[in-house]
N, C-alpha and C positions, 0 to 999 in steps of 0.2 A: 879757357872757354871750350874744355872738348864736350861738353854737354851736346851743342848743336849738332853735334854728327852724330847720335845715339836715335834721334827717328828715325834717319834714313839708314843706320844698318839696320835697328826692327824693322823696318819695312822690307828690304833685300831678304830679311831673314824669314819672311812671314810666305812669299815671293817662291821663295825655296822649297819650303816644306812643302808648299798647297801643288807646287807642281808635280812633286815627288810624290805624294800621296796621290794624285790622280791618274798613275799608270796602274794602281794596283784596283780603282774602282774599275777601269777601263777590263781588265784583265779577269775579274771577276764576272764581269756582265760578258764578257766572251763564252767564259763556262756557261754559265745559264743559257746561253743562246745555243749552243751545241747541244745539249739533252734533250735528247727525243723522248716523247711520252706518246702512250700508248693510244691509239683513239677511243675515243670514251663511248661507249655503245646509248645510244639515243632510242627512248621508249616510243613506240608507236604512238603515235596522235589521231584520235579520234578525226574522222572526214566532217567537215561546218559544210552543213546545207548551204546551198547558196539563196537568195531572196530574191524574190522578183521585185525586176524595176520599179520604182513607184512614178504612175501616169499623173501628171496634174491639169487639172482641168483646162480648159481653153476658157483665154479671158479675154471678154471681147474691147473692141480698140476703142477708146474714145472720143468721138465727134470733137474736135477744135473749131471754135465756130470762126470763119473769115474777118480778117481786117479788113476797116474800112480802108480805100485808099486815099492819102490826101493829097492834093495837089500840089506839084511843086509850084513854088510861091517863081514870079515873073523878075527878076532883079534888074534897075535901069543901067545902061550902058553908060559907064563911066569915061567921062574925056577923058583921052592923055594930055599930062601936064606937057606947053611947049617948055623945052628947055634951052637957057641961052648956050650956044655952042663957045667953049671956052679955048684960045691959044693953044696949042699944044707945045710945052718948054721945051727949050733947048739944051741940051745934058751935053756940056764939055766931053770932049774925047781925053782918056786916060794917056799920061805920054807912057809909049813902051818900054820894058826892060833893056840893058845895054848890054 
């Protein structure tokens, strides 16, 4: 049954190359990053007018006409309920630890 161990050395194997192969992109993109180029000479650009502000009219505010006010309503005073006064129980004391 050596079957079972043939994905996990393609794996290891695969693992290896990709590592080994990305010092040489690494290493390539260093060069590129060191070559200086020359500055590239930029054509004159014509001067854009500038445009005057645009004013917008003044708009005038509109009247909200008043609410009515409504009165608050009188609500009767409600008795408190008597309540019968209940014993208050007596809770055993815990015996202490020794």
């Amino acid at each position: 049954m050596g079957y079972h161990h043939y994905p996990s050395l393609f794996l290891l194997l695969i693992i290896t190359l990709s590592s080994s192969s990305s010092y040489t992109v690494q290493a390539k993109a260093r060069h590129l990053l060191e070559i200086t180029l020359p500055d590239p000479e930029l054509p004159n650009l014509p001067e854009i007018p500038t445009l005057p502000k645009p004013e917008l009219p003044e708009i005038p505010k509109p009247e909200l006409p008043t609410l009515p006010e409504i009165p608050k309503p009188e609500l009767p005073i409600l008795p408190k309920p008597e309540l019968p006064s209940l014993p208050i129980p007596e809770i055993p004391e815990l015996p202490g630890k020794p």
